[in-house]
N, C-alpha and C positions, 0 to 999 in steps of 0.2 A: 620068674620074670618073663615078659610076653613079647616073642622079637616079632609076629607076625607084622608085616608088612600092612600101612593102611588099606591101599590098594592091591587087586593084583587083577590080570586080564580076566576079562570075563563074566568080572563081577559086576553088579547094577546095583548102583549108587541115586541118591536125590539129588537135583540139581536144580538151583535157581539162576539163570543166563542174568550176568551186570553188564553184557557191554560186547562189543565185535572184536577180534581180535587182527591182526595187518591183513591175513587172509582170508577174513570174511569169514571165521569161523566163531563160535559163540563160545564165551569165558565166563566159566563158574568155578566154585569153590566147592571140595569137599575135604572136610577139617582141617582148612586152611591152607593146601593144592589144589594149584591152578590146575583144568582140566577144560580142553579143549573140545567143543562137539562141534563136528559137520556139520551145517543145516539148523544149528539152533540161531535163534533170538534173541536180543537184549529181553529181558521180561518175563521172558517163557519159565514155565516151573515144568519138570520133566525126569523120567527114569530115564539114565544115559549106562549103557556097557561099554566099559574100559577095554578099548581095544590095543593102547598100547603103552606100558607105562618108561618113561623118561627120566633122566638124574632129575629137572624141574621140574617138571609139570608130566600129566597124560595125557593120552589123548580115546576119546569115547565116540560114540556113535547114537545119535536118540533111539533108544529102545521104546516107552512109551512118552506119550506127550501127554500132560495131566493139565498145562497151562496153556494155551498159544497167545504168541502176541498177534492184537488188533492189525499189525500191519503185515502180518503172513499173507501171503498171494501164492494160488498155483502157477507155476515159471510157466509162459507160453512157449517156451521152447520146448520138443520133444526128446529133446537128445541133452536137455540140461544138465541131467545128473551123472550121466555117463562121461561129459564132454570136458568140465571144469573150465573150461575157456571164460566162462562166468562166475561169477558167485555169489551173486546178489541176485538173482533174479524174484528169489520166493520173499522179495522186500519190495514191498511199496516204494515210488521210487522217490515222494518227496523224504521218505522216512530214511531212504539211503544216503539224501543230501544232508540230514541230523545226524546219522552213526560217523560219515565221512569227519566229518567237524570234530566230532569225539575224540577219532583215531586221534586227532593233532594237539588235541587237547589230552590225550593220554600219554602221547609222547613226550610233552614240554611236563608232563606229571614227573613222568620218569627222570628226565634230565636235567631239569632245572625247579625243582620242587621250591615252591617258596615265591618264584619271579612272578612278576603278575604281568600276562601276554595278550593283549586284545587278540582274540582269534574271532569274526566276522565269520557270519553264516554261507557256507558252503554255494557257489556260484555255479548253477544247473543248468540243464536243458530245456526247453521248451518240449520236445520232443526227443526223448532220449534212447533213441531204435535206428537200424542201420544210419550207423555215422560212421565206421570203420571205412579210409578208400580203397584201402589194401588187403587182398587176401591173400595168403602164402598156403595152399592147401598139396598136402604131399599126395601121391599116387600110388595106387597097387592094383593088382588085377586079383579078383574075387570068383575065379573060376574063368569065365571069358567076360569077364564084367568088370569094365575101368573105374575103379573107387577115386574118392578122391577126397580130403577131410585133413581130419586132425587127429592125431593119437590120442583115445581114452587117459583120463587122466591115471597117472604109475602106471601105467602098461605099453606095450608091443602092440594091442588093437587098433587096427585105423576106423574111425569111424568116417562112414561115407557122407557129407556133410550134404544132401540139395538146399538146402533154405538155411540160412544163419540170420534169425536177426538184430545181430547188430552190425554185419555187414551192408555198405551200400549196395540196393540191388543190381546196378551194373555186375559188380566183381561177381555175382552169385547167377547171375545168365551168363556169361563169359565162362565163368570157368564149368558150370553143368554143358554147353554147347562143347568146350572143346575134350571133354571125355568121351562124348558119343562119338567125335571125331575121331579120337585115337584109337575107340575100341572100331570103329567101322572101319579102319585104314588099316587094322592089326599092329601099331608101332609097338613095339618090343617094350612092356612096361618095367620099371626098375623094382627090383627086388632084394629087401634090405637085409634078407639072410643070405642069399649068393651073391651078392654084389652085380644079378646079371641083369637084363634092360638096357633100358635107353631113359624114358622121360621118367625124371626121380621127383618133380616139382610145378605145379602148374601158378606163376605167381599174376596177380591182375590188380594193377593201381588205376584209378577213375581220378579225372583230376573232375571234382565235383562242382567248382565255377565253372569249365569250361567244356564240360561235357567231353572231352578227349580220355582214353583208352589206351593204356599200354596192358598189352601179353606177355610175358615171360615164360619159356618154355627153359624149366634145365634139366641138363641133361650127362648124361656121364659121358657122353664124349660128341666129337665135334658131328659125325656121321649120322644121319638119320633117312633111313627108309623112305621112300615114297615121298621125297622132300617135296616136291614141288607140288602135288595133287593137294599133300597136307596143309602148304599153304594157300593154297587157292580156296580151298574147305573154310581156313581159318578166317581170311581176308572176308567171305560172305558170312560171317556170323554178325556181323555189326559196322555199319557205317563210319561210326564213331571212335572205333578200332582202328587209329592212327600210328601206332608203331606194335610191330611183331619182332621181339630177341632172342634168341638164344643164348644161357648163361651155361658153361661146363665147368660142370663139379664131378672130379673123377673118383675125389678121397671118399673115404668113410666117414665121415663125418654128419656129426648135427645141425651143423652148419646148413644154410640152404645156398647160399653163392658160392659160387668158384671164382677166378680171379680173371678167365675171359670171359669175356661177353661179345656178339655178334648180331648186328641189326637186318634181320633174315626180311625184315618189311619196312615201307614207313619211314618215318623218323628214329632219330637215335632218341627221342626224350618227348616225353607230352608237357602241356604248359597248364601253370594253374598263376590261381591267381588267390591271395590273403588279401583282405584289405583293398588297399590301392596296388599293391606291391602283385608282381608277375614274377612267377621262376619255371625255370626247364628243368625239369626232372627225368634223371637216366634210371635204366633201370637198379639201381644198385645206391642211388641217391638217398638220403635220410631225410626224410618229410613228416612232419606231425600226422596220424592217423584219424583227428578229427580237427578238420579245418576250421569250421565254425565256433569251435569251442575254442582254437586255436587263438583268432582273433581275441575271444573276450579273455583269455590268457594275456596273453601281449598288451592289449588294451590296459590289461590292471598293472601289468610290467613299467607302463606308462606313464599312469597313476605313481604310483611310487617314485617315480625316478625324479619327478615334480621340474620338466625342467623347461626353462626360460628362453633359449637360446642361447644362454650364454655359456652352458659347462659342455667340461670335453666329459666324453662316457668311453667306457673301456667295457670289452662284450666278452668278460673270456667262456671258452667254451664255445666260440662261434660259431661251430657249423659250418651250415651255408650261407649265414650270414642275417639270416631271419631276425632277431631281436636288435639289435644295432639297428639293423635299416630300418624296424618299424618306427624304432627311438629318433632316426637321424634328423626328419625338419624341427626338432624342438632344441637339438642340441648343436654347438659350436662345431663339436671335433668328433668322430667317430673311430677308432681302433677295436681289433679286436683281435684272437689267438686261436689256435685250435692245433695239437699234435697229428691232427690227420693231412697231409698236403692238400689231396684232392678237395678235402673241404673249404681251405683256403684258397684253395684255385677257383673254385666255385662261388666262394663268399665276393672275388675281387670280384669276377666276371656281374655276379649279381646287382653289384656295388654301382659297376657300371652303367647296368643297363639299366637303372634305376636313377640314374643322376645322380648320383652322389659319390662325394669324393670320401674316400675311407682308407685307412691302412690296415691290412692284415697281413699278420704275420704265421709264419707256424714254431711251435714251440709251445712248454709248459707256461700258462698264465704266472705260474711263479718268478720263472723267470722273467720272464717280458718286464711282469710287475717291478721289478726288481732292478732289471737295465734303465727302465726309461724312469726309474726313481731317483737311480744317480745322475739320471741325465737334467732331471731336475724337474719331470712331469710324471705328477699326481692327479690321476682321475679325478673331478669331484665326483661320478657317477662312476658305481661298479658294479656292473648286473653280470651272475652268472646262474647257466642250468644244468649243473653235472649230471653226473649219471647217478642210480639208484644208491652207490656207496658214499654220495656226497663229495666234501672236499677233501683233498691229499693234505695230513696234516701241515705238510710245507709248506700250502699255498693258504693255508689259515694261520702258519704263523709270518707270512710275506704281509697279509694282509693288515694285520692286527702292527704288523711296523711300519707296511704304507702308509697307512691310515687314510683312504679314499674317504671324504664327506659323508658321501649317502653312496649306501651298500642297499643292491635289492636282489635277494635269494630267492631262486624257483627251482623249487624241489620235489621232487617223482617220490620222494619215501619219507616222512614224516619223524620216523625215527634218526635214520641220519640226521635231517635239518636241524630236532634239537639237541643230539648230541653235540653239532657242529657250532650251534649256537650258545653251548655251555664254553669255547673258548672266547668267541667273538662277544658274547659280552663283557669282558674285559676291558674293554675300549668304546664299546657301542651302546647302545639301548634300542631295543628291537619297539619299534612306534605301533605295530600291528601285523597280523597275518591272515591274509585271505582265501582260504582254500576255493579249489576250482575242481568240478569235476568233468576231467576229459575223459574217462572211460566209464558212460553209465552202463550200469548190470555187474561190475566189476568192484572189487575190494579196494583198487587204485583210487587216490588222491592225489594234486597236485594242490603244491599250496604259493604263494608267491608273499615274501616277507622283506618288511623294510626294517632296514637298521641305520639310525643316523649315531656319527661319530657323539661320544659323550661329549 
């Protein structure tokens, strides 16, 4: 009898690529295991070495390439394969808007085998290169040379980033100016094996309507060297450079904020602007990282909500309030929820300054759902945009006994949405899903789905 093992590390197997996998990684079969390769293809034929094997599946590396697909491109980034912050680059990018579609069509494979789901063609860029407004690039010093970048992917190496592109170029002169700054000033750089330093983080948002500039310096503690020369330094780097803060994060942590923040220049917040729609953004504020793409998000959120003027809509997952407001001249009543206060504090203020009259509250959407059910109001409209885990099974089985009209889901992870949608059809029929993609170069999709009550 023969126990050997199908696979074992090392070995170099044939491999035909069927398809992308969440991470942009390429999925083949060898005698009927899934096996993972880095860098591979839907299409591609190829010798892959198994570099690690798993209870389900492995994971391989392309040893040689015997196939390529038509749509392989060399990545114009230099620092692509080190960096991982990508993973689509060596993809043609109308063919990244076809794999994207896939993933959700692979998902609703998985979870709801049998349902039949209009999923609509994947909704692109015109131009899909520095759209990021935000960069969070950490710090270390390289001998007497101030880095500043992003950790190699699985490692402790910082790569020193000058050009990203799919950063907006603002954030990528801002942040290369204020390195030469720190190292010509000598500030005490942080250092993540001693804990010792000063600047651990250089973070810079662009609000991309309005051309305004905020810096983020953090820092491990409140004190910093040559304060005032530094900021004079900083203040001439750019016009447009309307607020300069300091953020202290003392702990060890992965974390990039700490819990004060201090407005060392400037304003406490820059102003952007979606749409018709204006917001002030602090430094620690949650804002979509592509604006543009943002809109045609919200626009299709729009689309689905189909509404008249005459329904109330209910936003859980509020925020700052962005989706409600974009929804509110079409609809009667506007409410919405969010367990963070601050973002509720933010959502009112926004509400306001926006003319529109809104309620928000803070608390779990379940809840809420739930109070204002026996108070005897039912959303006809329930948009919500959780995070990457989806919905809290509580707040999918509040909803499935609310029973709100028209439900429209916007989801960051394709897999959640259709597992979540394997309870929600129970009640519902899901009319279509349109994926969007807000991070081009990336494995991410966003998809936005409408479900009317049966």
């Amino acid at each position: 009898m023969n126990d050997k093992p199908i696979m074992e590390e090392g070995m170099k197997i044939p491999l035909t690529i069927k398809r992308l996998g969440i991470n942009g990684e390429g999925i083949g079969y060898f005698k009927r295991n899934v096996v993972f390769v880095a860098g591979a293809l839907p299409g591609e034929e190829l010798t892959a070495q198994v570099t690690s094997i798993k209870r389900n599946f492995a994971e391989a590396r392309i040893f040689k390439m015997l196939k390529a697909s038509p749509h392989r491109q060399t990545p114009p980034c230099p620092i692509y394969d080190a960096c991982g912050g990508c993973q689509l680059q060596h993809l043609e990018y109308s063919q990244q808007l076809v794999e994207k579609r896939d993933l959700v069509m692979q998902a609703l494979d998985r979870y709801l085998k049998g349902t039949k789901v209009r999923v609509e063609k994947t909704i692109g860029m015109d131009d899909p290169w520095h759209y990021r407004n935000k960069s969070q690039f950490q710090t270390r010093l390289k001998g007497t040379k101030v880095i500043a970048g992003l950790f190699a992917e699985g490692s402790h190496q910082l790569l020193d980033i000058e050009q990203c592109i799919v950063q907006h170029p603002d954030t990528t002169v801002i942040t290369n100016a204020v390195k030469r700054i720190l190292e010509e000033l000598k500030i005490p750089i942080y250092d993540g094996k001693t804990m010792k330093g000063i600047v651990r983080t250089i973070v810079v948002r662009t609000g991309v309507q309005t051309g305004e500039i905020q810096l983020v310096l953090v820092t491990t503690r409140a004190k910093i060297p040559n304060k005032e020369l530094l900021l004079e330094k900083l203040k001439a780097i750019d016009i447009n450079l309307v607020s300069i803060v300091q953020n202290i994060n003392k702990e060890k942590t992965s974390l990039i904020f700490g819990d004060e923040t201090v407005t060392l220049y400037g304003k406490d917040t820059i102003h952007e602007k979606l749409g018709e729609l204006a917001f002030d953004l602090s430094a620690r504020a949650f804002f979509q990282l592509n604006p543009s793409q943002t809109v045609k998000l919200y626009d299709e959120i729009k689309r689905a909500a189909k509404l008249t003027g005459k329904e109330s809509v209910v936003d859980a997952y509020c925020g700052v309030g962005t989706i409600g407001l974009w929804l509110a001249s079409g609809a009667k009543e506007i409410r919405g929820m969010d367990v963070v206060h601050e973002s509720v504090v933010d959502a009112k203020a926004n509400a306001k300054k926006q003319g529109v009259t809104a309620k928000y509250v803070t608390g779990t959407a379940e809840k809420w759902l739930e109070v204002w059910s026996n108070e005897g109001f039912v959303p006809d409209v329930l948009t919500v945009d959780p995070p990457r885990t989806g919905l809290a099974d509580s707040l999918l089985k509040t909803i499935v006994k609310v029973k709100p009209k028209r439900f429209v889901y916007t989801s960051c992870n394709p897999s959640t949405l259709a597992k979540d949608l394997q309870q929600l059809t129970k009640v519902y029929n899901v009319k279509y899903i349109q994926p969007v993609d807000m991070f081009p170069q990336t494995a991410q999709v966003e998809a936005v789905c409408l479900l009317e009550l049966k």
